[in-house]
N, C-alpha and C positions, 0 to 999 in steps of 0.2 A: 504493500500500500504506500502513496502518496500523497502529498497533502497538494488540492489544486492550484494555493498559491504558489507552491514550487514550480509546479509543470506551467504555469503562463507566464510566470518570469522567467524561465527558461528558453519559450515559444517568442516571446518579447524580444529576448534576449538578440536570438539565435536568427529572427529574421528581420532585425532591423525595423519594425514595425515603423514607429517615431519617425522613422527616416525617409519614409517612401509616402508621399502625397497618392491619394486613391483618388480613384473618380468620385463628383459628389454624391454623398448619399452612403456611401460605401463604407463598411464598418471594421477596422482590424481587430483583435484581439479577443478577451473574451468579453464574448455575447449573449451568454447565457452560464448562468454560476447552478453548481449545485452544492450537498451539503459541505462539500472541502475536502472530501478523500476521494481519491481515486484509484481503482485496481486493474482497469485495462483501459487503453486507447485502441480509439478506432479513428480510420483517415476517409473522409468522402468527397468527394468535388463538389456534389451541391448540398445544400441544408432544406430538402424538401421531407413531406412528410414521411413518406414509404423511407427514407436511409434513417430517419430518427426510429422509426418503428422496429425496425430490423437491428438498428443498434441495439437499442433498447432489447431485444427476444436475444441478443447476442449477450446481455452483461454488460455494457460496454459503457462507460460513464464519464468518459473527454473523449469526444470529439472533434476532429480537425478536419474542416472542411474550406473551400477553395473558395465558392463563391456562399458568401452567408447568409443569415437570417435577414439582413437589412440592408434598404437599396434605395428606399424612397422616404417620404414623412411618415410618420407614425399612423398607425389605423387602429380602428378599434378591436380589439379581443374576440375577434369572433369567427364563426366558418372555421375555415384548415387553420390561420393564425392560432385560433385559440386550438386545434387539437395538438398544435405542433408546444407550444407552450405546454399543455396537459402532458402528454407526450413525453416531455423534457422531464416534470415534475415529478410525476409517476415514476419513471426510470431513474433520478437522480444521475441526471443526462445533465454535463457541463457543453456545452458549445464552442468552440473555439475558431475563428473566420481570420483566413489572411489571403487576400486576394492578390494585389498589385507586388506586395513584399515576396509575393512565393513566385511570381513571376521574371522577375529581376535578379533574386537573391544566385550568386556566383557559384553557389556550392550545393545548393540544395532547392533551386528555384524550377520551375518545369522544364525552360529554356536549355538551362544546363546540367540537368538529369539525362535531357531527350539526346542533349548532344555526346555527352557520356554515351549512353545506351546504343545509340547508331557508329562510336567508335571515330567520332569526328573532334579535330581538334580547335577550339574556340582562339579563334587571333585576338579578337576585340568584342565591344557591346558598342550597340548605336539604336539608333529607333528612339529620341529621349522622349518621354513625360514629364511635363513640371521638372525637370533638373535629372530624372532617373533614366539612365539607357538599361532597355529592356530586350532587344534582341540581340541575341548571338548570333555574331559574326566565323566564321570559320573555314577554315582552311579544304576546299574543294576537292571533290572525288570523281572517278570517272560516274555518269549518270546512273549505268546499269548495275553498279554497284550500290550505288543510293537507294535506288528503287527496290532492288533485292533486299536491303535491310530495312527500307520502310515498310513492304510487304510482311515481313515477318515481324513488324513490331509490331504491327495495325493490321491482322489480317482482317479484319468485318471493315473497317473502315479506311482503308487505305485509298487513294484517288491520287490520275497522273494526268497534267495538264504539263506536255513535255513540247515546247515550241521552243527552249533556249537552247545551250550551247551541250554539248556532250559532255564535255569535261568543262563543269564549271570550276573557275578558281578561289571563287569564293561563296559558300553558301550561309543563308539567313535563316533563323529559327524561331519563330513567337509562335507559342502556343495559343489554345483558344483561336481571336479571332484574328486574320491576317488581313484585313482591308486597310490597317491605316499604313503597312509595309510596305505594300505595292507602289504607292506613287512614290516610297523614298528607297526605291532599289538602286537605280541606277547611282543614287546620291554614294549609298554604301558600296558602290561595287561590284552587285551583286545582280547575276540574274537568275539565281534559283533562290526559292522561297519553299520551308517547312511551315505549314500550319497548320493549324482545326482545321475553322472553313473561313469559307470566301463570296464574297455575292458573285451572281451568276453574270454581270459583267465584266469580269474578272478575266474571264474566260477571252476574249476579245482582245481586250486587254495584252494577254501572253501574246497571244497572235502575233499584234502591232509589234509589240515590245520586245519580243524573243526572251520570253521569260519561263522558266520551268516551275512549275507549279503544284504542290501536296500538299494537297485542304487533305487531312486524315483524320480530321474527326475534333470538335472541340472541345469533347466529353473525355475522348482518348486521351488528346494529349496534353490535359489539364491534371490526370490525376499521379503525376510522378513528385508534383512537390510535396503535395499532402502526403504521400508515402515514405517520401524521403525523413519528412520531419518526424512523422510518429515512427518509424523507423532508430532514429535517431534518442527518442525518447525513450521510447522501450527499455533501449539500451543501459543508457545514462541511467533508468530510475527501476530499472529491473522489472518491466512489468509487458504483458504480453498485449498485442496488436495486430488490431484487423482491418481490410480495407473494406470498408462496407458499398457499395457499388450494382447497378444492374445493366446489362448492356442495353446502352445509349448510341444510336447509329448517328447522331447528330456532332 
């Protein structure tokens, strides 16, 4: 067992929270408390009903999830809000939300789990927000090799918009959604692109532009920071973790 203020000032800690501006509305940290002890972590991308529910039937009492309980002005108590709230109480479910900070972060962020995971080596970050660069930049591979490891990282949701160069020299990585990338490729370098997804004039887009293109899912490739971090916990505070999750083709 752990006491929950250890495990969020470790979560604080560890992903710079304070540090990274989020879009408005957007909530870091914890979002939801419970009684103060903790015996297992669980990591999710979203904070919807059905992943608290399943945590909950799992035991599972900190939560770490990607995009969180809050995003807009506050609403009143009721409908799914208030089951997810019950939900929480019932379970002695803590919540914990890091959205922008898990995206960015060097060591444990999605961006640079993903670039790990594909065996690809990070030159630099660029893409900023508010003062933060969030996508990895990195050091190019031949195409069919790319493809072949993104296939097997994302088999349900893997997608190839291949109009750029075969041997790209430099390839880009932002998780979730990749539309604000695309107009700043050429800026970085770069004409192949790793993402979630992408709007459908996008598509067009590569065409013009001779850009290589892998929308794989934004469900997919969101949930390596939350794993990395409760991963990371586990560890550090000896206690066991799950990724709680349902496949998302989205």
């Amino acid at each position: 067992m752990a006491s929950l203020q250890e495990l969020v000032a470790y979560c604080d800690g560890r992903t710079a929270q304070t540090d990274v501006t989020d879009f408005p509305g957007a909530v870091n940290g914890l979002q939801f408390e419970n009684n103060g002890n903790v015996t297992k972590i669980g990591a999710a991308v979203d904070a919807g009903l059905r992943v608290f529910e399943e945590a909950a039937r799992r035991g599972i009492d900190f939560l770490i999830v990607h995009h969180g309980m809050f995003w807009q002005a506050q609403h009143p108590v009721t409908g799914t809000i208030y089951k997810k709230f019950k939900t929480c109480f019932d379970a002695n479910l803590a919540v914990y939300g890091s959205h922008l900070p898990l995206d960015a972060h060097r060591e444990i962020g999605n961006n640079a789990v993903l670039a790990k995971h594909l065996g690809l080596e990070i030159l630099e970050w660029g893409l900023e927000f508010n003062g933060t660069a969030f996508a990895a930049i990195c050091r190019g591979i031949p195409r069919t090799q790319l493809s072949k490891k993104l296939k097997a990282l994302f088999p349900k949701t893997f997608k190839a918009i291949e109009c750029g160069s075969e041997n790209p020299e430099r390839i880009a990585i932002l998780s979730g959604s990749g539309n604000a990338a695309i107009p700043s490729l050429k800026q970085l370098r770069c004409d192949t692109l790793i993402t979630g997804e992408i709007k459908e004039e996008n598509f067009v887009k590569a065409q013009d532009e001779n850009f290589n293109l892998y929308p794989c899912g934004h469900y997919a490739t969101e949930a390596s920071g939350v794993s990395a971090l409760a991963a990371e916990l586990s560890e550090k505070f000896s206690l066991p973790w799950e990724f709680v999750g349902f496949e998302n083709p989205l």
